[in-house]
C-alpha positions in Angstrom: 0.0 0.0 0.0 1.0 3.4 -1.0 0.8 6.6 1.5 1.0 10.1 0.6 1.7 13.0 2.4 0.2 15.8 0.7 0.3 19.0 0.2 -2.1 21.4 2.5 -4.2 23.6 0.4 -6.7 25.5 2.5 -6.7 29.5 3.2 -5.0 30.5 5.7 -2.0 28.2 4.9 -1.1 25.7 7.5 2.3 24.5 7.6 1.6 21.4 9.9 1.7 18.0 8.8 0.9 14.7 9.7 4.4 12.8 9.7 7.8 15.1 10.2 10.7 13.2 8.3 12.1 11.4 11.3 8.5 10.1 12.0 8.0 8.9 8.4 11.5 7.3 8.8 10.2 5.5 11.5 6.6 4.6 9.8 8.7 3.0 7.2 11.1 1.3 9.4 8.4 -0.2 11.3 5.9 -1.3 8.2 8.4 -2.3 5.2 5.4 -3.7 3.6 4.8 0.0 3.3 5.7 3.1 0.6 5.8 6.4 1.4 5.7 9.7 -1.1 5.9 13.2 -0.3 3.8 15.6 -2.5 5.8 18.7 -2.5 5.3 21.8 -0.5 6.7 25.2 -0.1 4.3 25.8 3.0 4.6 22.8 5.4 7.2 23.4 8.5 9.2 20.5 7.1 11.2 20.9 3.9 11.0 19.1 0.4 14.8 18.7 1.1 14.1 17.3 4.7 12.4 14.8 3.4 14.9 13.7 0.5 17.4 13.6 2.7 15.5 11.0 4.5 15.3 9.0 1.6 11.9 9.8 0.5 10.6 10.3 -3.1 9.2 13.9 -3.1 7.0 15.0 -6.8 4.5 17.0 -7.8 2.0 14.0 -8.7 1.1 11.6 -5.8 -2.2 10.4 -7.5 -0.7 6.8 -7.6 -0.9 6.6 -3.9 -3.9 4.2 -2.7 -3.7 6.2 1.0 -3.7 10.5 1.2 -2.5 11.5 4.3 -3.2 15.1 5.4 -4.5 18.1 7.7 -7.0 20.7 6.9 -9.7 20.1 4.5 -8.8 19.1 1.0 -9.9 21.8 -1.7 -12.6 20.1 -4.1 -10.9 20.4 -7.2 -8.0 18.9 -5.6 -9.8 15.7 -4.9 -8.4 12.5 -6.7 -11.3 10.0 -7.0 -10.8 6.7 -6.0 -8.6 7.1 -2.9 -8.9 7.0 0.6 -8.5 10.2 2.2 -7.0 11.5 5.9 -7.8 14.6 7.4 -10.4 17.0 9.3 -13.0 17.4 7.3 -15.3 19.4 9.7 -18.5 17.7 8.1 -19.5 15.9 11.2 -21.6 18.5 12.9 -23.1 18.9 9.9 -21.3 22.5 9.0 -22.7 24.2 6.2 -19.5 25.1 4.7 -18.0 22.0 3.8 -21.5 20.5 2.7 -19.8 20.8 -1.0 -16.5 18.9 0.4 -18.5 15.8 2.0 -20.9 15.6 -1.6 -18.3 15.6 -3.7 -16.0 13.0 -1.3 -18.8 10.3 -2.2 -19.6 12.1 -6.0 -16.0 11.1 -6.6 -16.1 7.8 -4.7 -13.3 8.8 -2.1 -13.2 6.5 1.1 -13.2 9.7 4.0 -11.7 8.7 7.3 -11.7 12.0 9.6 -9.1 12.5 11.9 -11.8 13.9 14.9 -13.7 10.3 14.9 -10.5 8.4 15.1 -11.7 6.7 18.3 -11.4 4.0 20.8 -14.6 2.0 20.6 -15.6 3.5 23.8 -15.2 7.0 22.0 -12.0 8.5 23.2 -10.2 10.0 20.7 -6.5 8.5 19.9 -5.2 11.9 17.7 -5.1 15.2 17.8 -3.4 18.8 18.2 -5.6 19.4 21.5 -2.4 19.4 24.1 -0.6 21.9 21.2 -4.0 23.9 21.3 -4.1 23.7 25.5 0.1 24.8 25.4 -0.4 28.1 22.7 -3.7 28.9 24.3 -2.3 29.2 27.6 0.7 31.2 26.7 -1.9 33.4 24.6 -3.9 34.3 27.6 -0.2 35.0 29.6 0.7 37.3 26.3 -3.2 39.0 26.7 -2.0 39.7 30.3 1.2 41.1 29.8 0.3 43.7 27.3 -3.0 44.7 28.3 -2.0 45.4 31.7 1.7 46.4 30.7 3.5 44.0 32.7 5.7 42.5 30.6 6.3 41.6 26.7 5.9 37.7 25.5 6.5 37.1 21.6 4.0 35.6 18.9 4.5 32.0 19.5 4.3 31.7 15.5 7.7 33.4 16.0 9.8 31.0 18.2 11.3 27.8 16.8 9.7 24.9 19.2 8.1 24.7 22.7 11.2 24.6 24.3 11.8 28.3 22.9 8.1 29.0 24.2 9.2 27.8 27.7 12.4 29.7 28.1 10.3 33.0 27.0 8.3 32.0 29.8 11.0 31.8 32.1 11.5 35.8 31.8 8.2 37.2 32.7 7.5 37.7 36.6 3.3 36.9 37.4 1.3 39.1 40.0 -0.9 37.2 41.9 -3.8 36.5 40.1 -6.1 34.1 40.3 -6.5 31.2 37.2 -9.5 29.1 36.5 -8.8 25.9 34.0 -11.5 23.9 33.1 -11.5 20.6 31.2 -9.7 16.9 31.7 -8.7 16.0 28.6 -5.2 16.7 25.9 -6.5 20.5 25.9 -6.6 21.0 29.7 -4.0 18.7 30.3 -1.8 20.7 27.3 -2.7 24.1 29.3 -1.6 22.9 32.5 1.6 22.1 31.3 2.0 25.9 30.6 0.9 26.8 34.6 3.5 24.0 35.8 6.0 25.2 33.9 5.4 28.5 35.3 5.2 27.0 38.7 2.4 28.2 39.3 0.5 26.5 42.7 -2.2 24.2 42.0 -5.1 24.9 44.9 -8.2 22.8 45.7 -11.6 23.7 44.7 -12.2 24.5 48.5 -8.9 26.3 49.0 -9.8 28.2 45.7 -13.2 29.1 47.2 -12.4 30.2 50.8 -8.5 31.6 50.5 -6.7 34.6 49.9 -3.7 34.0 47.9 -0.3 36.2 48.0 0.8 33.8 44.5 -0.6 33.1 41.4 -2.5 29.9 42.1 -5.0 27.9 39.7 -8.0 25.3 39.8 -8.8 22.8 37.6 -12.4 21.8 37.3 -14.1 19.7 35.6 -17.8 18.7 34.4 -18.8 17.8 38.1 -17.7 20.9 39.4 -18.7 23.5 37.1 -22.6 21.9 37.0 -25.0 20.8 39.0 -27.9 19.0 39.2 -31.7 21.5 39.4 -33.1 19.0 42.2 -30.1 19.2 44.2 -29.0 15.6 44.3 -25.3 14.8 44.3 -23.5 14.6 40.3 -22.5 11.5 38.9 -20.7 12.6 35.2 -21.7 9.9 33.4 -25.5 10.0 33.8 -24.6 14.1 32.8 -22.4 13.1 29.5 -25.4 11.2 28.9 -28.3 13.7 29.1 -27.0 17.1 30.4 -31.1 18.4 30.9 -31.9 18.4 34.4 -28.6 20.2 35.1 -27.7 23.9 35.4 -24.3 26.0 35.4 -22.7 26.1 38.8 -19.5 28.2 37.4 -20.0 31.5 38.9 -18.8 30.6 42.2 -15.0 30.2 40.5 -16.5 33.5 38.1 -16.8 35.8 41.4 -12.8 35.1 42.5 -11.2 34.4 39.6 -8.9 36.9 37.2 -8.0 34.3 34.3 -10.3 31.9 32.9 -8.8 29.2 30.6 -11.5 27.2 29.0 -9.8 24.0 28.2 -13.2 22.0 28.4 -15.3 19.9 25.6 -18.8 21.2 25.4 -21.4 18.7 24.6 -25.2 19.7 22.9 -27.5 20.3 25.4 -25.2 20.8 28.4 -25.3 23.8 30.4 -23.6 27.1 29.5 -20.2 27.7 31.9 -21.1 31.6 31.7 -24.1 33.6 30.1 -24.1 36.9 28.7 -26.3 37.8 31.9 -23.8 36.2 34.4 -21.3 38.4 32.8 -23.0 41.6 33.4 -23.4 40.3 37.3 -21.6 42.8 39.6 -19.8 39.6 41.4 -18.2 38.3 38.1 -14.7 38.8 38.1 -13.2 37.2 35.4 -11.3 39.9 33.0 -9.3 37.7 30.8 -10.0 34.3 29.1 -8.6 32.3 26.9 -11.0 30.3 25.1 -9.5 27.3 23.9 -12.3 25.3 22.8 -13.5 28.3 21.1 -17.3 27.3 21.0 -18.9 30.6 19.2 -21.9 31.8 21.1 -22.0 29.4 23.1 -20.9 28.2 26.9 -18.2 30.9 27.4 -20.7 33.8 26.8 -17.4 36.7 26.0 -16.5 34.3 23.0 -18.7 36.0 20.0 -16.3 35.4 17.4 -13.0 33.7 16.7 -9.7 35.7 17.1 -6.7 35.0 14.5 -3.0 34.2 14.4 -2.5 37.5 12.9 -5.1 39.3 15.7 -5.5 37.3 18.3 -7.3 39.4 20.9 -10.6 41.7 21.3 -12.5 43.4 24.4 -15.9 42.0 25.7 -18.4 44.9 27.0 -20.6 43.1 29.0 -23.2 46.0 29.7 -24.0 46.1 25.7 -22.9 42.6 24.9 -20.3 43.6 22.2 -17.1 43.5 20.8 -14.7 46.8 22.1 -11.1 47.9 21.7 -8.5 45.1 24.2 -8.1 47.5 27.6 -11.5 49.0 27.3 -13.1 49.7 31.1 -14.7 47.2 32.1 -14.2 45.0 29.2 -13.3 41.8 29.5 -10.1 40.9 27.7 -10.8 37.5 24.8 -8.0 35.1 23.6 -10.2 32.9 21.2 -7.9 31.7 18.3 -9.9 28.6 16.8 -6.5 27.3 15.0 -3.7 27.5 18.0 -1.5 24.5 16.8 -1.0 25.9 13.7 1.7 28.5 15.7 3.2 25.4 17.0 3.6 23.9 13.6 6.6 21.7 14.1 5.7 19.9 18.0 2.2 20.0 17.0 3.5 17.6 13.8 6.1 15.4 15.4 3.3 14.3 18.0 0.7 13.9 15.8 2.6 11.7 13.8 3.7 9.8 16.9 0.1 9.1 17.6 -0.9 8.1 13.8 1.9 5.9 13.4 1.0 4.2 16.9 -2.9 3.7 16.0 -3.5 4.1 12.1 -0.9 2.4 10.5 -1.0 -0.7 12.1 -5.0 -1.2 11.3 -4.1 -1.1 7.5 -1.8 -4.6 8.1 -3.6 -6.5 10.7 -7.3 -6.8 9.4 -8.4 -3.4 11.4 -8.6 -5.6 14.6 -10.1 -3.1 16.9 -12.4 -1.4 14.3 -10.1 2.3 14.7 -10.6 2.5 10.6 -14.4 1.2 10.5 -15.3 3.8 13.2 -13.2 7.0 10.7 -14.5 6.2 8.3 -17.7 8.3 6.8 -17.8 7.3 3.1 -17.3 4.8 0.8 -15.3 3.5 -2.3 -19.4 3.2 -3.7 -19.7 6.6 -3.3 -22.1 6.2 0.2 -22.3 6.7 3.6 -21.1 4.7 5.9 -24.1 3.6 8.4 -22.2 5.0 11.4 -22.4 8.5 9.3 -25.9 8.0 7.8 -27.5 10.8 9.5 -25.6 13.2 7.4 -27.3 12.1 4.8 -30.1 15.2 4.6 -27.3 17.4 4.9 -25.4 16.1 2.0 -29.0 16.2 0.3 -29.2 20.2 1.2 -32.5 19.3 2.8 -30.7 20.4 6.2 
């Protein structure tokens, strides 16, 4: 079988990629059976020459590869029909803007697996960026800090070289003692708190969060049991709520009334409770005055998130009072980090452990009969030019009747 790396296509560029050249080396190493092609690129992190060097075939024309390997959404004219096809598609929710994409995946008989249901078969995911989006996020939110409140200067992380340059940029600024709220357990959360250990920030209890006065910065992490509760009072259990979140209601002012920075590291499921509404945030007990919205769910739980932010222009105010956008450093405002495409500025680490995780879980299901079903869960479409049943409910969408 035949794998291709291909090129990334899709405005704004994205120079990640989902094998660096030592990981490819490896890939190949470890499934001789295997062949590997690099479609040329003068936008990925990774050189054509990197690649060469490591022995790799690199050309403009990969469409003998059975197996396209890549990021970002594939542009529809540069679909090859006939192949299977790797990346995030962003057709599972059933967004309107890729409707096109998903129609003519199965128009051109294309087999889509989708790098977001790459899942065990109890529906934890086995890739992702989400501990490079919890580590760029985090800094963001320090960076929103230090320049709205003139403290100190941190540089674009699209500028340094690795995470290890992040870190030791880190290791310059001096924190005053605020007060950080992260919420969320998974490779997000988990990605952020790297950022606060680094920093050595104390970790606190909920209680001690609650009740104490701090001299430090300190943070919390919460999760879904701590940030909701149930409306008739009886005690949480998080499964029944991942279940059916009605019959539940936000319980996230209490960390809202004593925290500075909120970090929303969290996944938000449909129907579940908002963290913070646009009326909580107008409360004269919310404190919050910076977040950095991670998860970057857009009018949704995290009520100050109304749009996304960019690479370029990451940051915006939040007037609570008239529920707008203002100028960053407004009165009153509350200061918004919400970048919907943080690994990107981590190009290079984001890559090297994506491809870590790939090589782990996808390559080995192509040579040993898809054993624990990781490739019949991925995948949407067909080589027929169908749905798959586990994806037949996007079938009205693809039909434009939704």
């Amino acid at each position: 079988m035949k794998f291709a790396i291909i090129k990334e296509r899709k405005n704004p560029p994205d120079r990640r990629v989902v094998f660096s050249p030592e990981m490819l080396s490896l890939a190949r190493e470890q499934n001789p059976e295997a062949t590997f092609v690099v479609e040329s690129s003068d936008i990925r992190v990774f050189s054509d020459e990197a690649y060469r060097d490591a022995g790799f075939e690199v050309t403009k024309d990969v469409s003998d590869a059975d197996v396209m390997l890549g990021v970002k959404e594939v542009p529809v004219e540069f679909l090859i029909p006939n192949k299977k096809y790797f990346y995030f598609s962003h057709t599972i929710k059933k967004q309107p803007y890729n409707r096109k994409l998903l129609k003519a995946m199965l128009d051109k008989n294309i087999e889509m697996y989708d790098h977001e249901v790459i899942i065990r078969e109890n529906g934890a995911r086995l890739i992702g960026f989400g501990r490079y989006a919890g580590l760029v996020g985090a800094y963001n939110g320090f960076r929103l800090l230090g320049i709205r409140d003139k403290l100190f200067e941190l540089p674009k992380v699209e500028y340094l070289a690795d995470l290890a340059e992040v870190k030791r940029e880190l290791d310059k600024i001096t924190l005053p003692p605020i007060r950080i709220c992260l919420s969320g357990t998974g490779k997000v959360a988990k990605g952020a708190k790297e950022i606060l250990d680094h920093l050595q920030i104390t970790e606190v209890t909920d209680h001690e969060y609650l009740t104490q006065q701090f001299d430090k910065p300190v943070f919390c992490l919460i999760d879904v049991t701590e940030y909701n509760k149930r409306t008739d009072g009886m005690p949480m259990d998080k499964y029944t709520f991942y279940k059916d979140p009605s019959g539940y209601e936000s319980d996230f002012m209490k960390y809202a009334q004593v925290t500075d920075y909120f970090i929303a590291g969290h996944f938000y499921g449909d129907g579940a409770p908002y963290l913070f509404t646009r009326d909580d945030a107008k409360h004269p007990d919310f404190n919050i005055s910076i977040v950095a919205d991670v998860s970057c769910d857009i009018d949704g739980p995290v009520a100050s998130t109304i749009r996304p932010s960019t690479i370029a222009d990451p940051f915006y105010g939040y007037d609570p009072k008239s529920e707008k956008e203002v100028p960053l450093g407004t009165p009153g405002s509350i200061a918004v980090m919400a970048v919907d495409n943080l690994p990107c500025e981590l190009p290079k680490d984001a890559s090297e452990g994506f491809g870590e995780m790939f090589l782990k879980h996808l390559i080995p299901a192509f040579y040993n009969q898809d054993k624990d079903g990781i490739l019949e869960r991925a995948r949407m479409t067909t080589e027929n030019g169908t749905l798959t049943e586990r994806y037949s409910y996007l079938q009205d969408y693809v039909d434009g009747k939704e």
